[in-house]
TORKOL-4160 file (C-alpha; in steps of 0.2 Angstrom, whole numbers, padded with zeros to 4 digits, m for minus):
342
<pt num="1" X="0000" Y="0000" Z="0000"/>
<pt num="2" X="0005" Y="0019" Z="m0005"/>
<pt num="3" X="0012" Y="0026" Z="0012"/>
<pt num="4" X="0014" Y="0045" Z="0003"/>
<pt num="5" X="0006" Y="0056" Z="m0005"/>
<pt num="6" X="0017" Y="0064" Z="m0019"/>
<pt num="7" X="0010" Y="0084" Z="m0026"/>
<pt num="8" X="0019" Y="0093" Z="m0040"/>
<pt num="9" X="0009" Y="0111" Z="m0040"/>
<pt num="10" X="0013" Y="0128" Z="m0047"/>
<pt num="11" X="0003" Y="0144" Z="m0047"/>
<pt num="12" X="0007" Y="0163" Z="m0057"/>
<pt num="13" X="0001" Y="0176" Z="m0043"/>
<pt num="14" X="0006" Y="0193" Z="m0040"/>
<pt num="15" X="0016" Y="0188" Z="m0021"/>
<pt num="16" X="0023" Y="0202" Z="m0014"/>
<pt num="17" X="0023" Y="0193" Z="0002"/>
<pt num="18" X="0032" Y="0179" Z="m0005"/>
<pt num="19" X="0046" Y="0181" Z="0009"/>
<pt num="20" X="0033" Y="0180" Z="0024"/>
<pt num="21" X="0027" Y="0164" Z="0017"/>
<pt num="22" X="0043" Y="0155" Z="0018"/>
<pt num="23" X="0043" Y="0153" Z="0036"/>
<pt num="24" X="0024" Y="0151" Z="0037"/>
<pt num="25" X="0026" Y="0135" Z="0025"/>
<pt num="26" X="0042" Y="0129" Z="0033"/>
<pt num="27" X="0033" Y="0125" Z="0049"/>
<pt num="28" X="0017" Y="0119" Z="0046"/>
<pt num="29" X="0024" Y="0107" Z="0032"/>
<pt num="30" X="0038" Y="0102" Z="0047"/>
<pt num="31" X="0023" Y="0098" Z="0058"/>
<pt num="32" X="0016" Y="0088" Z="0048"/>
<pt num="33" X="0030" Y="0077" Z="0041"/>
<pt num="34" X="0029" Y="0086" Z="0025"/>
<pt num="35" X="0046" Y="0083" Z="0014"/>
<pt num="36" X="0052" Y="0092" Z="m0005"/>
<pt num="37" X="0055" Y="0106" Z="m0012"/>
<pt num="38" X="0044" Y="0123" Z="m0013"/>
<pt num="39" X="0049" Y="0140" Z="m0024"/>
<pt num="40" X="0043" Y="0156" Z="m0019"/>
<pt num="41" X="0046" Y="0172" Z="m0030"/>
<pt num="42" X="0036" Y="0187" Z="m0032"/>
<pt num="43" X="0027" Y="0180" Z="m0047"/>
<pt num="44" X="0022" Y="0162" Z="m0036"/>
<pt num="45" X="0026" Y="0147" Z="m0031"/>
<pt num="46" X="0031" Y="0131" Z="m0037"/>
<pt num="47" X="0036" Y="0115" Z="m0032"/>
<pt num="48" X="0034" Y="0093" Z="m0028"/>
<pt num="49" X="0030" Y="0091" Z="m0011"/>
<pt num="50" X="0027" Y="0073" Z="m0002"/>
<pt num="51" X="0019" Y="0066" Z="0016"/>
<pt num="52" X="0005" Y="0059" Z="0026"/>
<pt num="53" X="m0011" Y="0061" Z="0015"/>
<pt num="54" X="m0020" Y="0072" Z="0026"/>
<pt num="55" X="m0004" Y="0085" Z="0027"/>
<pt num="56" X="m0001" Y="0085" Z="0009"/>
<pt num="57" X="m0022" Y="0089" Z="0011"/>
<pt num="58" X="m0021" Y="0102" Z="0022"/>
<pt num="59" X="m0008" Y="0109" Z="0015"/>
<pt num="60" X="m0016" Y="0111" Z="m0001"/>
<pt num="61" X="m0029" Y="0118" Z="0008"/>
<pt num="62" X="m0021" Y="0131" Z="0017"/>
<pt num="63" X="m0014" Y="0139" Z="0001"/>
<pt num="64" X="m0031" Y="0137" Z="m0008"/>
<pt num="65" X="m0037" Y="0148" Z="0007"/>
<pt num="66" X="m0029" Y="0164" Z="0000"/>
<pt num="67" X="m0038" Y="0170" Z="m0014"/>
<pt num="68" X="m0024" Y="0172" Z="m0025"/>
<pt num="69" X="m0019" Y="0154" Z="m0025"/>
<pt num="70" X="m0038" Y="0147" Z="m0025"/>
<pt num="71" X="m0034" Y="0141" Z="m0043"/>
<pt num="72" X="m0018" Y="0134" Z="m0039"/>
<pt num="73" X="m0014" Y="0117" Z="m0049"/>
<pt num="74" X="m0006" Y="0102" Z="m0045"/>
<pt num="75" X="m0006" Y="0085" Z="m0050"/>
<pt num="76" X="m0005" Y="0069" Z="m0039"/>
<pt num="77" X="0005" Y="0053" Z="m0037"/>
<pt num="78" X="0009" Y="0041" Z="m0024"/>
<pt num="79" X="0024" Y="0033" Z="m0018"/>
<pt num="80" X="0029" Y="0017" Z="m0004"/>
<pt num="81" X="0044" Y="0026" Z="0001"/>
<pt num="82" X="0047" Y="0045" Z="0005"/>
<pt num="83" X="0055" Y="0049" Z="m0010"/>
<pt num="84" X="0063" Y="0066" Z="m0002"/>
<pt num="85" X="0074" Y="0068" Z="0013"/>
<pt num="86" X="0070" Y="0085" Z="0019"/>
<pt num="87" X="0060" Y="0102" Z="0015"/>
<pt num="88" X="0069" Y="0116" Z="0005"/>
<pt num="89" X="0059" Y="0132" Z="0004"/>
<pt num="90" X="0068" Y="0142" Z="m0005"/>
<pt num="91" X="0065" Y="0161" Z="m0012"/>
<pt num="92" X="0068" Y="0164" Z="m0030"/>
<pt num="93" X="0067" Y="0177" Z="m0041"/>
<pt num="94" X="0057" Y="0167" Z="m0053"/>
<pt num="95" X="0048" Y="0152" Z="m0050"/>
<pt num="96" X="0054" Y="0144" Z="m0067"/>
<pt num="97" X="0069" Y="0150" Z="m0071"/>
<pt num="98" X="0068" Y="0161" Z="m0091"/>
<pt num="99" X="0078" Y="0175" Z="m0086"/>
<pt num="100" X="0068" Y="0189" Z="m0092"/>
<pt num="101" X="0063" Y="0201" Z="m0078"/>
<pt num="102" X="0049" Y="0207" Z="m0075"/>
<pt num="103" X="0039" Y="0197" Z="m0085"/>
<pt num="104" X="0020" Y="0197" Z="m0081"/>
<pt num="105" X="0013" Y="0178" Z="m0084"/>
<pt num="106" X="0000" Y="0180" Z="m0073"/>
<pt num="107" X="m0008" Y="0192" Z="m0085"/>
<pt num="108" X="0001" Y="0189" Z="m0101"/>
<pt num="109" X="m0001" Y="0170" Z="m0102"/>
<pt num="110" X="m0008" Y="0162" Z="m0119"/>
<pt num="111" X="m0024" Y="0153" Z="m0123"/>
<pt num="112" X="m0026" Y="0137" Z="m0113"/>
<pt num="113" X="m0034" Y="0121" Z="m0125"/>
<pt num="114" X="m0040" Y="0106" Z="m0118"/>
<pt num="115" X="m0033" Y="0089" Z="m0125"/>
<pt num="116" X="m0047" Y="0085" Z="m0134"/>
<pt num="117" X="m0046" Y="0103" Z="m0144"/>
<pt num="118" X="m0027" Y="0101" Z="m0144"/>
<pt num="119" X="m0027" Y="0088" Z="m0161"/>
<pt num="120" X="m0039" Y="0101" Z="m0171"/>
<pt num="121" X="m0026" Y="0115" Z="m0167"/>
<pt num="122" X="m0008" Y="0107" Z="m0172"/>
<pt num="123" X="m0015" Y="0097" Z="m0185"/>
<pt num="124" X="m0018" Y="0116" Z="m0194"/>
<pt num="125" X="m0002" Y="0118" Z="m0205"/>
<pt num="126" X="m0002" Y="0133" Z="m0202"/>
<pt num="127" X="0002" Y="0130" Z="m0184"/>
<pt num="128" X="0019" Y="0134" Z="m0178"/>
<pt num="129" X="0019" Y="0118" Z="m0163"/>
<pt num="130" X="0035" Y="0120" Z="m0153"/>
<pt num="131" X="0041" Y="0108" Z="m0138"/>
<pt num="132" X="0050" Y="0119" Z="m0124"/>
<pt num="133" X="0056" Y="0106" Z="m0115"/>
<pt num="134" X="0075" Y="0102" Z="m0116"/>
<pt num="135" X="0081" Y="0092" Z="m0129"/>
<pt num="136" X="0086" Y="0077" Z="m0118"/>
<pt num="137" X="0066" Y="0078" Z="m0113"/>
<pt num="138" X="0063" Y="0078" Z="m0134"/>
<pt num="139" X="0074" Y="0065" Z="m0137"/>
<pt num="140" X="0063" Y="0049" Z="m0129"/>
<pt num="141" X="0046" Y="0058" Z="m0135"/>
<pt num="142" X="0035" Y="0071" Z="m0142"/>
<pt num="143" X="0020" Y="0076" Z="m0152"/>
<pt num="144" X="0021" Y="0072" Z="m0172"/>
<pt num="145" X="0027" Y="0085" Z="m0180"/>
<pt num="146" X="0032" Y="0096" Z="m0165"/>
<pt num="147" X="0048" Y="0108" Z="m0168"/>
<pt num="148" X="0065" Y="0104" Z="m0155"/>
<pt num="149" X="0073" Y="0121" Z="m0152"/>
<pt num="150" X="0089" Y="0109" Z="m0144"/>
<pt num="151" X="0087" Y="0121" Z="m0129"/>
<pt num="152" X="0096" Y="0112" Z="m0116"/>
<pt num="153" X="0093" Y="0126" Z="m0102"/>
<pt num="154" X="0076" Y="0135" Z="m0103"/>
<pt num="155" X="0085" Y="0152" Z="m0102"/>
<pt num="156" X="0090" Y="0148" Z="m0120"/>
<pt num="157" X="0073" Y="0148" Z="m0129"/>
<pt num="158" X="0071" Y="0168" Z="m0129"/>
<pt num="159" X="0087" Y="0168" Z="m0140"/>
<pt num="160" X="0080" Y="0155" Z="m0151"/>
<pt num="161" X="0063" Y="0163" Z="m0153"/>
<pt num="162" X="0075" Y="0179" Z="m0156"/>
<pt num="163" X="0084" Y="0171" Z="m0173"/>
<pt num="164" X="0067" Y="0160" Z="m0178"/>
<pt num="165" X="0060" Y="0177" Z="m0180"/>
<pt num="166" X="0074" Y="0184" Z="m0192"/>
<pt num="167" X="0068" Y="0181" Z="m0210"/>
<pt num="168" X="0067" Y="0162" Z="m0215"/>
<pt num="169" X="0063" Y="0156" Z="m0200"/>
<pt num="170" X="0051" Y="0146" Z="m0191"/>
<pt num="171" X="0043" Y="0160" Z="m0184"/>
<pt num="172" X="0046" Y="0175" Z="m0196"/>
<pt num="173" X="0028" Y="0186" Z="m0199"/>
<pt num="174" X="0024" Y="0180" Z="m0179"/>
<pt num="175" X="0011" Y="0166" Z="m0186"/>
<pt num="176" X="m0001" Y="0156" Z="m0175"/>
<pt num="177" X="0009" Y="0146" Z="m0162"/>
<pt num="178" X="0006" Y="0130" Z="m0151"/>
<pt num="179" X="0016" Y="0125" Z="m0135"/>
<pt num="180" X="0017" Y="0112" Z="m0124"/>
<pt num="181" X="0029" Y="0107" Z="m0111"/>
<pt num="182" X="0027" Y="0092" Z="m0098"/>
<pt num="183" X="0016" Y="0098" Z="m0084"/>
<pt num="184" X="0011" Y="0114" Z="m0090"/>
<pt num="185" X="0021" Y="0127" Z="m0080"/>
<pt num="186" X="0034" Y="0131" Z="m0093"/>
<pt num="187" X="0020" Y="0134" Z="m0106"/>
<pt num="188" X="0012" Y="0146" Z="m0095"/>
<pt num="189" X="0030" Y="0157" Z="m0093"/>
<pt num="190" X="0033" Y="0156" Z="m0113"/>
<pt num="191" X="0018" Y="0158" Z="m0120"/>
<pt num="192" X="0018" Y="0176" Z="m0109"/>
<pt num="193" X="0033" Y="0179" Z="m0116"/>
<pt num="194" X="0027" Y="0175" Z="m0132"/>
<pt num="195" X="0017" Y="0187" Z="m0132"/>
<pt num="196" X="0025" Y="0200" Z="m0122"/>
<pt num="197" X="0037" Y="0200" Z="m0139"/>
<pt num="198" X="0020" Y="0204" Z="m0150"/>
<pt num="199" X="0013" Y="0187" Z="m0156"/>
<pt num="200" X="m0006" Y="0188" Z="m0157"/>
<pt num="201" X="m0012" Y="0170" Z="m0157"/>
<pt num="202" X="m0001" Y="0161" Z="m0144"/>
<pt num="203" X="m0009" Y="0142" Z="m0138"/>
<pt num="204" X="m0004" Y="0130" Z="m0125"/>
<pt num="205" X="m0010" Y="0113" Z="m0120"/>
<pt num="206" X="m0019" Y="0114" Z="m0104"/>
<pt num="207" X="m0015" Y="0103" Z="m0089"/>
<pt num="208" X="0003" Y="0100" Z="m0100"/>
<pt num="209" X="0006" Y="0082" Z="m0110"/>
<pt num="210" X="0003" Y="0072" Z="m0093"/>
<pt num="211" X="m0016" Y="0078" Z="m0092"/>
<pt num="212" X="m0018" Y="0072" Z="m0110"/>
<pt num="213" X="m0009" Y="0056" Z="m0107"/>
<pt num="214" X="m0020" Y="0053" Z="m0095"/>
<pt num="215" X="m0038" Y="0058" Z="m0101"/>
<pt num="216" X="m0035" Y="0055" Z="m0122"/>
<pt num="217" X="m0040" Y="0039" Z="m0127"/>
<pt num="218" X="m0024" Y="0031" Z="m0135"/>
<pt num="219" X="m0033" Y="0029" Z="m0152"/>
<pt num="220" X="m0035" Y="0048" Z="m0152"/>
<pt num="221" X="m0016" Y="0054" Z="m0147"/>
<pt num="222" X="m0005" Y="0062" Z="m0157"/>
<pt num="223" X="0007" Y="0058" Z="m0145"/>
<pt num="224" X="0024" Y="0050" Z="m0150"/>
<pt num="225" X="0037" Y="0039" Z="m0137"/>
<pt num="226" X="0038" Y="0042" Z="m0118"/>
<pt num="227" X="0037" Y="0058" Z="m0105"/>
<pt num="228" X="0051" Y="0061" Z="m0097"/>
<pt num="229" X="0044" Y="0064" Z="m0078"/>
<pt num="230" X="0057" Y="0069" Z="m0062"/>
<pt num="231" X="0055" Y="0056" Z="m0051"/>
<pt num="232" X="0059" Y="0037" Z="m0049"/>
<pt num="233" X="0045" Y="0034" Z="m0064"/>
<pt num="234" X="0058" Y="0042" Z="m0076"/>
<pt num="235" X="0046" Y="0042" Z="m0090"/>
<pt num="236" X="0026" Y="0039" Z="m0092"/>
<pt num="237" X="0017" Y="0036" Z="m0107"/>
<pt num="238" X="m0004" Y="0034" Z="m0112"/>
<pt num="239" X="m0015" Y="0032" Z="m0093"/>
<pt num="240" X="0004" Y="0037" Z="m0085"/>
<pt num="241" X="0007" Y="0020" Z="m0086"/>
<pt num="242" X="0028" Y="0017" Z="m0086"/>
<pt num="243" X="0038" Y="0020" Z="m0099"/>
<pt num="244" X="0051" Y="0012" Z="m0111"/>
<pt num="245" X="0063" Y="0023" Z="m0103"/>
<pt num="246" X="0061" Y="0015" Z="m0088"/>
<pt num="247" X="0080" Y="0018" Z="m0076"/>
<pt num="248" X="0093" Y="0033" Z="m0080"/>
<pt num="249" X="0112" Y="0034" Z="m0084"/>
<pt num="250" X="0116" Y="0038" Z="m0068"/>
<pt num="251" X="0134" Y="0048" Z="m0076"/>
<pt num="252" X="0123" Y="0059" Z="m0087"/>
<pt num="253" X="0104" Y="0059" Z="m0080"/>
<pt num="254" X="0099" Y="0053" Z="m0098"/>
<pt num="255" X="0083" Y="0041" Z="m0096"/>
<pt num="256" X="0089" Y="0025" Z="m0104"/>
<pt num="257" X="0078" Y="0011" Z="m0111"/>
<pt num="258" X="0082" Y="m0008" Z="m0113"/>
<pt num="259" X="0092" Y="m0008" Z="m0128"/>
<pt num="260" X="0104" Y="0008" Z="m0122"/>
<pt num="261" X="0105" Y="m0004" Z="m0106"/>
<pt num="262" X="0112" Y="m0018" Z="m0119"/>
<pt num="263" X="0122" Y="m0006" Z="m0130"/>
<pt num="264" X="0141" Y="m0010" Z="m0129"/>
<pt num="265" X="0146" Y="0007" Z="m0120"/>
<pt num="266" X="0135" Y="0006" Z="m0106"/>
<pt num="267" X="0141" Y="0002" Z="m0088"/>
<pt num="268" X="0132" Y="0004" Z="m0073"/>
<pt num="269" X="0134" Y="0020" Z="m0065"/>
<pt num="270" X="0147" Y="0024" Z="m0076"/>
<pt num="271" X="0143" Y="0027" Z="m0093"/>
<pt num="272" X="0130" Y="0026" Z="m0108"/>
<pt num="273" X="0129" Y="0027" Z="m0125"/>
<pt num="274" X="0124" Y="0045" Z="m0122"/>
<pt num="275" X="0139" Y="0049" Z="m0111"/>
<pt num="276" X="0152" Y="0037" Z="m0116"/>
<pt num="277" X="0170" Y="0046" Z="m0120"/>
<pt num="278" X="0165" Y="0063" Z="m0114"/>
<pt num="279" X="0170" Y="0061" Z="m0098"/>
<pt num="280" X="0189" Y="0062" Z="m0091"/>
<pt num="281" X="0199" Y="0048" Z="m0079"/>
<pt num="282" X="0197" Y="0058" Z="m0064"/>
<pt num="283" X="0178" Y="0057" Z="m0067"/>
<pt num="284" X="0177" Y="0039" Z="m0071"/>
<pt num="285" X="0187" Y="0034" Z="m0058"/>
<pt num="286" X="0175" Y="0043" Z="m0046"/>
<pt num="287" X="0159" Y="0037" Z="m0054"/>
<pt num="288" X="0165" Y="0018" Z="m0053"/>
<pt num="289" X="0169" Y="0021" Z="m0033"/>
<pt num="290" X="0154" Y="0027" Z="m0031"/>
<pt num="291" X="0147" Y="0014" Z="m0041"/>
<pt num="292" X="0156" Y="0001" Z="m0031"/>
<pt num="293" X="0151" Y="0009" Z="m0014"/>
<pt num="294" X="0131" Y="0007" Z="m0021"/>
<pt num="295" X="0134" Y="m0011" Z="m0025"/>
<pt num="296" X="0141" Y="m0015" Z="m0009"/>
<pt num="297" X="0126" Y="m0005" Z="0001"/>
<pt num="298" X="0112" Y="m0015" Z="m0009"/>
<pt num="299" X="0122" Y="m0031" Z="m0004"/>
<pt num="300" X="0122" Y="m0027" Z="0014"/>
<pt num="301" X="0103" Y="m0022" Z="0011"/>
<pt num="302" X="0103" Y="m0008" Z="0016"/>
<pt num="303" X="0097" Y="0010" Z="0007"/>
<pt num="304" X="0115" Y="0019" Z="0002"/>
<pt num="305" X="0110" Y="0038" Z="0003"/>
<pt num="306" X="0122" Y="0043" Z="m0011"/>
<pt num="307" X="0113" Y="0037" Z="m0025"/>
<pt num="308" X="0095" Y="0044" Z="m0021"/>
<pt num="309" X="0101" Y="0060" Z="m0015"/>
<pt num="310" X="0111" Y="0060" Z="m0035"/>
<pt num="311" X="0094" Y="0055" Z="m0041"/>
<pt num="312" X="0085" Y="0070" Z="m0033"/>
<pt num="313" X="0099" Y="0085" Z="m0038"/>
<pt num="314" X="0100" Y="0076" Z="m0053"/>
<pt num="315" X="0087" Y="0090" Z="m0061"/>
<pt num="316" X="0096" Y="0106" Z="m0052"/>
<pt num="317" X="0115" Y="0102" Z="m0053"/>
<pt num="318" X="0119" Y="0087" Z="m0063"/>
<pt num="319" X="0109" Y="0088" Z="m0077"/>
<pt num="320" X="0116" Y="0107" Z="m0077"/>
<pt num="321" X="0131" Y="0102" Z="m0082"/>
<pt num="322" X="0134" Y="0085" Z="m0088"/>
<pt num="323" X="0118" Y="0086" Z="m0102"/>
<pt num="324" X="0123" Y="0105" Z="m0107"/>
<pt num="325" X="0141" Y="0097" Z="m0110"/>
<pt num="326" X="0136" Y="0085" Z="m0117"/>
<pt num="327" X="0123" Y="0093" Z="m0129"/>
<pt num="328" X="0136" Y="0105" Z="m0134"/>
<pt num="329" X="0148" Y="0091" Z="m0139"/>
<pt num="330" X="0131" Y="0082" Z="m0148"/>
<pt num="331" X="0128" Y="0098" Z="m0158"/>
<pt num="332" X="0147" Y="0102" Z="m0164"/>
<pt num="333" X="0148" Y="0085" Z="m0171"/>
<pt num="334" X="0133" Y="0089" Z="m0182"/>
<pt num="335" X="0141" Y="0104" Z="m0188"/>
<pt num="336" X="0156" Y="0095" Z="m0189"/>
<pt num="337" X="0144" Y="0082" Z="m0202"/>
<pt num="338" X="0133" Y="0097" Z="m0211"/>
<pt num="339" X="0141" Y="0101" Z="m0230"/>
<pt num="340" X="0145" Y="0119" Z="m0231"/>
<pt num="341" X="0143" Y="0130" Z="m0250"/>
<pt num="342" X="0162" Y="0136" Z="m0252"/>
């Protein structure tokens, strides 16, 4: 039986107040055994929180209680073991991290579809349907036809948008556009900007792609692959059941499916397909301790801290820098490949 009840939730509100709130929800989370991670910033809050059922509840609640959060989102899972180790409440300057200041998304925010509405929309040709996830996110699954911007930071996309708007782009003449992202948070910050940069006819999926995994029938998707999700499912596809991409590379945080787990330049906790040759001596050496010192917990039975905590930093700090790297090295070798006119 499900021990903890697992909340992802984000809200776009004018919080001036965002600072007083820290220490209001660091202690009545602590009272009630409440464990993860919480955002505040002046334009809301953002975070995946897990406990008792009835404190996630009341948590909930008590944000719901001000008016400016009685709309506020979040999505539910549930988990046998506490899948954090403490609560960070942490001030920001934005919730989700664009780096454009001062941007309004509570009042500039696109046209929200439902999943049912969603197929009519991008099946328009004249609909511009960009993914703003990180192209690690792309690369196990997306809607057909969807555009990749190869973003692997999300303080990237504004430059893209910037040259896709120059003549011959994708987004030269600002044309009708669709956007999607994995939970919907994302699509709420860049369809804002979208239109804080003067496009008229900005769309985004509502609820993100897990709320129409989960309520479109599959014969009705246009969905292609697996979701990537941050926690110990690692990806979802159609009803949220488990994906293909079922573990990660635990040296680059790529989610890996049975073949890459077969593929002749994997080795546990040290290298993947993905990874393989990118990183130096010094590194390998340490990921193969590391590796040894997890192998020798799991034979002692017993939970060796290293390796969980690794999986939860994994989207602040690891992924950061190994992916971008690594990205980076992916994209010069296509250059590297491309013909050029002399």
């Amino acid at each position: 039986m499900a021990n903890y009840l697992i909340a992802a939730l984000y809200h776009f509100v004018e919080l001036d107040d965002h600072e007083a709130w820290r220490d209001r929800l660091e202690a009545f989370c602590a009272e009630r055994e409440i464990v993860g991670t919480l955002l505040l910033a002046r334009e809301g809050i953002n975070g995946t929180i897990a406990g008792p059922e009835q404190g996630v509840r009341e948590l909930l609640a008590l944000l719901r209680a001000d008016a400016r959060f009685a709309d506020l989102i979040h999505k539910e899972a549930w988990s046998e073991l506490q899948p954090f180790y403490r609560l960070k409440v942490k001030l920001k300057k934005e919730i989700v991290t664009l780096g454009v200041p001062d941007l309004k998304t509570a009042e500039m925010v696109g046209d929200y579809l439902e999943p049912e509405d969603w197929n009519t929309l991008i099946q328009d040709p004249d609909v511009v349907l960009i993914d703003t996830r990180n192209d690690y996110e792309v690369g196990i699954g997306t809607f057909k036809n969807a555009i990749n911007p190869q973003t692997t930071s999300f303080t990237e996309f504004p430059e893209w948008v910037a040259q896709q708007r120059q003549p011959g782009g994708l987004l030269e003449g600002n044309p009708r556009v669709a956007m999607f992202c994995t939970g919907g948070i994302r699509c709420e910050k860049s369809t804002a900007f979208m239109r804080s940069q003067g496009f008229d006819e900005v769309y985004h999926l509502k609820g993100g792609i897990l709320r129409y995994l989960e309520e479109l029938p599959v014969e009705q998707s246009l969905w292609e692959g697996d979701c990537f999700v941050f926690d110990e499912r690692v990806a979802v596809t159609h009803g949220l059941e488990p994906g293909e991409h079922n573990r990660f590379c635990r040296a680059c945080r790529m989610p890996l499916n049975q073949a890459d787990c077969e593929h002749a330049h994997f080795e546990e906790g040290v290298s993947c397909r993905h990874c393989y040759g990118t990183f130096s001596a010094e590194k390998l050496e340490r990921l193969r301790e590391r590796q040894k010192q997890t192998r020798i917990a799991q034979e002692r039975n017993s939970r060796h801290i290293a390796a969980p905590l690794e999986e939860l930093k994994a989207a602040k700090r690891a992924r950061q820098d190994e992916l971008i790297e690594h990205s980076r090295q992916q994209q010069a070798l296509k250059e590297a490949e491309t013909p050029t006119n002399n």
